[in-house]
C-alpha positions as CSV (number, residue, x, y, z in Angstrom):
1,X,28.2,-8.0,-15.6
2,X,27.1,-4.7,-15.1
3,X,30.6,-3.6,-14.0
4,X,33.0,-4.5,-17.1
5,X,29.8,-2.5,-19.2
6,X,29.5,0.3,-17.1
7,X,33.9,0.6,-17.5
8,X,33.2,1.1,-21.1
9,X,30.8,3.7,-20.7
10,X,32.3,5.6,-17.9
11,X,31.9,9.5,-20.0
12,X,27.9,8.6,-20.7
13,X,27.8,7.6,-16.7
14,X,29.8,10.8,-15.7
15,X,27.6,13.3,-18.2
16,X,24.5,12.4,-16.5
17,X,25.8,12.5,-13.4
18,X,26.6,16.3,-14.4
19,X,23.0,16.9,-15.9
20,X,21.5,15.5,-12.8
21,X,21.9,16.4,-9.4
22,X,20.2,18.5,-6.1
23,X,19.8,22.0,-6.1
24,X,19.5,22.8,-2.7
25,X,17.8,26.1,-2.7
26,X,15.3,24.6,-4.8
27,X,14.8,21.2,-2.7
28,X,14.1,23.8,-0.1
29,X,11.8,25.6,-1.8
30,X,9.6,22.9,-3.3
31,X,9.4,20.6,-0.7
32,X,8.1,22.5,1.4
33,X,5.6,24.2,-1.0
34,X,4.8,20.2,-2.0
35,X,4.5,18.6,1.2
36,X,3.0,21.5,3.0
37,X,0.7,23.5,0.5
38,X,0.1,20.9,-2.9
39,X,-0.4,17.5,-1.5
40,X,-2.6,18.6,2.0
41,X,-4.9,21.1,-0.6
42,X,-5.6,18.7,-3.0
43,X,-5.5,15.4,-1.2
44,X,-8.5,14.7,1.9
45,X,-6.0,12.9,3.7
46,X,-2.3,11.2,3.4
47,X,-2.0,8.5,5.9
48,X,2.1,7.1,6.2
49,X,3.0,4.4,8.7
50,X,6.2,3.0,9.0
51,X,8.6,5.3,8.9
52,X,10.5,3.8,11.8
53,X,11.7,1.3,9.0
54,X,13.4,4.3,6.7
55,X,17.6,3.3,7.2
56,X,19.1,6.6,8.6
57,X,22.1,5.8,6.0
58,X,24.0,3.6,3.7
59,X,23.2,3.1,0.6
60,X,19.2,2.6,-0.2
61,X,16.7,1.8,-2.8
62,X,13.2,3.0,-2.4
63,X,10.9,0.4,-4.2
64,X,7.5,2.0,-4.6
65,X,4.4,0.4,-6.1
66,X,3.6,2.9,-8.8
67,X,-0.5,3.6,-9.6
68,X,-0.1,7.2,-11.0
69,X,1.8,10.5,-11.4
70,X,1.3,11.8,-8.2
71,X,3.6,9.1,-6.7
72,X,6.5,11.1,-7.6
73,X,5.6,13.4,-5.2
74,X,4.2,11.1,-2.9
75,X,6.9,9.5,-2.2
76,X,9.1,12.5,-1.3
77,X,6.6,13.2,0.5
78,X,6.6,10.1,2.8
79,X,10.5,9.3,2.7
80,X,12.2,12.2,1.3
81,X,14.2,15.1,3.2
82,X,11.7,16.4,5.3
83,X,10.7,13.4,6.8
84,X,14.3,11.6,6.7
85,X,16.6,14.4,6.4
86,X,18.3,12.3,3.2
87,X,17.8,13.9,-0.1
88,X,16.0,11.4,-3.0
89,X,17.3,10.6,-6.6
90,X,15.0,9.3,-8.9
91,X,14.9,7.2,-11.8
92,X,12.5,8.6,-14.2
93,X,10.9,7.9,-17.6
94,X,13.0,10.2,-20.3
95,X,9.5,11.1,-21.9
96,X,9.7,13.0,-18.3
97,X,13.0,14.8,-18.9
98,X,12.1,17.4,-21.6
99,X,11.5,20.6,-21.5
100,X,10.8,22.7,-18.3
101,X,9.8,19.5,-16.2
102,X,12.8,18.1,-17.1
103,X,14.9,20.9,-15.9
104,X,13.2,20.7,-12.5
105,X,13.2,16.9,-12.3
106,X,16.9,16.5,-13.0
107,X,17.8,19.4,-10.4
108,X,15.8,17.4,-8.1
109,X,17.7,15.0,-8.1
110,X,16.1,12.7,-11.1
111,X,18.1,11.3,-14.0
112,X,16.3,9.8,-17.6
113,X,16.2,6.2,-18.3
114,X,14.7,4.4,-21.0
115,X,12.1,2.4,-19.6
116,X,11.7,0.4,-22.8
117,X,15.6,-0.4,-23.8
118,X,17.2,0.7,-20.7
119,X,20.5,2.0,-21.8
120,X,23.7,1.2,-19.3
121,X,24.8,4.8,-18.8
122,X,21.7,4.8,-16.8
123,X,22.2,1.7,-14.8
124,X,25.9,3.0,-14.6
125,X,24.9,6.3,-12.9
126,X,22.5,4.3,-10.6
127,X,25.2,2.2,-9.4
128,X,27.3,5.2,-9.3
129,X,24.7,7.0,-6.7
130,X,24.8,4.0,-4.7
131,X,28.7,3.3,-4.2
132,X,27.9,7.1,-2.5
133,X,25.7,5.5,-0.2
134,X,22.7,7.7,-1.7
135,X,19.0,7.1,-1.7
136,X,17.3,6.5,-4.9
137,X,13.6,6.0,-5.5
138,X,13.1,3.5,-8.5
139,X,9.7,1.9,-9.3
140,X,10.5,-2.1,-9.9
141,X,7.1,-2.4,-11.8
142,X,8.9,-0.4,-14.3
143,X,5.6,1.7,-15.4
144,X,2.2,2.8,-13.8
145,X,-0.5,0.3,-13.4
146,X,-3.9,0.7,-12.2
147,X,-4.9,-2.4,-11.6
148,X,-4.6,-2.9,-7.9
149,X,-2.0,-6.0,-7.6
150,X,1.2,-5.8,-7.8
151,X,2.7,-6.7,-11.2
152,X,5.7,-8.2,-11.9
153,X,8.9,-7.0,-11.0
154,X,12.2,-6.3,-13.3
155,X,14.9,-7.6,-12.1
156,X,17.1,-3.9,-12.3
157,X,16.4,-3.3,-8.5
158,X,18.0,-6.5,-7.5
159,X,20.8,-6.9,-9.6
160,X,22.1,-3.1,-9.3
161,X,21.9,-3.1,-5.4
162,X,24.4,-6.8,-5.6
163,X,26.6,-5.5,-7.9
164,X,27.3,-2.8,-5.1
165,X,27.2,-4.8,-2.2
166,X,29.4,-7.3,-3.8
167,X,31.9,-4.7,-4.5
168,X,31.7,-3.0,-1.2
169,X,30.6,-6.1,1.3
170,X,31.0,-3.4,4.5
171,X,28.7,-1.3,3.7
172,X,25.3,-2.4,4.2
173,X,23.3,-2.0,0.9
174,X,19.7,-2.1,1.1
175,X,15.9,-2.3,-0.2
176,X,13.1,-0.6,1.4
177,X,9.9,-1.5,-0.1
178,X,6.8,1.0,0.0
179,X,2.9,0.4,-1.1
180,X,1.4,3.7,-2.2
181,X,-2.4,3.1,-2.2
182,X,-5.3,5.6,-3.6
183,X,-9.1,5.1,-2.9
184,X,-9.4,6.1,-6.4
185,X,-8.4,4.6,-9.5
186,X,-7.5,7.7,-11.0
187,X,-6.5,10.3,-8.1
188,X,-8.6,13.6,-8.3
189,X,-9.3,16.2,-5.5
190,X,-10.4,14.5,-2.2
191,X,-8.8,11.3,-2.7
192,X,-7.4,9.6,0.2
193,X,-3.9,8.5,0.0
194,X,-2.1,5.4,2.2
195,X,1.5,4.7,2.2
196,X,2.9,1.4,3.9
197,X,6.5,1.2,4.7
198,X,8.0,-2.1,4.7
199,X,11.1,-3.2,7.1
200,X,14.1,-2.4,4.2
201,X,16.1,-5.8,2.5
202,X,19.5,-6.8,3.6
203,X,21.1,-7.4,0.1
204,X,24.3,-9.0,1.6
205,X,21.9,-11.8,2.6
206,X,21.5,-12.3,-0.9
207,X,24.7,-12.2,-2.5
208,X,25.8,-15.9,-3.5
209,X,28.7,-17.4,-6.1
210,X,25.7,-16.5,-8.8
211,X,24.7,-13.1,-9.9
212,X,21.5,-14.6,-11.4
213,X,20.5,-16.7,-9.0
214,X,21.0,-14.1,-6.0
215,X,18.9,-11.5,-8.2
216,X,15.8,-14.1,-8.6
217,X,15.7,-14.7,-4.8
218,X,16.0,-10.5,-4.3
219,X,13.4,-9.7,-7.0
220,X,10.9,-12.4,-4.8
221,X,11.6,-11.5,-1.7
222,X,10.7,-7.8,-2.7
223,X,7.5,-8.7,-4.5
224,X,6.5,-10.9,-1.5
225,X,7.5,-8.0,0.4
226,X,5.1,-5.2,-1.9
227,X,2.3,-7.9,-1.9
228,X,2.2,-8.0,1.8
229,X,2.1,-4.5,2.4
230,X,0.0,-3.4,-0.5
231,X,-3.2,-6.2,-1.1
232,X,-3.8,-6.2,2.3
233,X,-7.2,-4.5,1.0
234,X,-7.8,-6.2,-2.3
């Protein structure tokens, strides 16, 4: 269980959550500068539909297809605190977290995580950000692929967001899947950009006597869910 692992590595858990966090005057300086100036100059157009379906609160994992590097500032773009008032925390590659990137991302809000051998303090801090009922953008594909189907989930997504909602069965813990399309393999300037929100996943509709088997059903439903909204093209 992730619980009794994440007691024994309670000082790992509560370091990142030190190293990581939101500066406020900086969100307000670079999303604006981001959603405003960056992504309208260099993208032809950004086309979002379905933000009706963001929750307002509670605690809530964005599930993003992932196709490149401009998704992490797609996605705040589409769902993050100019568009939902709610600030984002991210789970991000630790090749991502070094050097002066790294002390941007994790004052954004991001925090490192081996996407390789995931290491618990990670999926500690995660469920830590959730049991506060924050929002956290993690990409269940676990890695950008070009191809334009949706690959295979990991099973992270689902078994972090039960482990909360099993602890904490009234609050409403849920999944919002999103499909970030590009009309170009590899974005450059003038590509068009679509980004599908999905109605979110109740995860207390999946919590059953078994950990496993509850996980297996979450981690379909939300690929059913990301193939729905994002081949609808292909």
């Amino acid at each position: 269980m992730i619980q009794s692992a994440c007691s024994s590595d309670i000082n790992k858990s509560k370091e990142l959550s030190l190293n990581s966090r939101v500066s406020p005057w900086l969100a307000n300086l670079l999303y604006p500068l981001g959603c405003k100036v960056v992504l309208p100059l260099f993208f032809d157009q950004i086309k979002v539909t379905g933000q009706e379906n963001i929750p307002e609160d509670g605690s809530v994992i964005v599930a993003p297809t992932h196709r490149s590097r401009w998704d992490a500032l797609i996605v705040p773009y589409a769902v993050g605190k100019l568009a939902t008032g709610r600030d984002l925390r991210f789970m991000v590659s630790s090749q991502e977290v070094k050097g002066l990137q790294g002390w941007f991302i994790r004052r954004m809000g991001g925090f490192p995580v081996d996407t390789e051998r995931p290491g618990m303090e990670s999926l500690c801090h995660t469920v830590d950000l959730l049991r506060e009922e924050e929002m956290i953008v993690i990409f269940p594909e676990g890695g950008i692929f070009r191809e334009p189907k949706v690959q295979n989930l990991k099973r992270g997504v689902a078994l972090m967001s039960l482990q909360v909602q099993s602890e904490h069965p009234a609050n409403k813990v849920e999944i919002l899947p999103v499909s970030v399309r590009y009309n170009q393999t590899y974005p450059s300037w003038g590509t068009k950009v679509s980004v599908d929100i999905g109605s979110p996943i109740n995860v207390q509709d999946y919590v059953t006597e078994s950990l496993r088997r509850g996980s297996q059903k979450l981690t379909k439903e939300l690929f059913e869910r990301l193939k729905d909204l994002h081949e609808i093209e292909s």
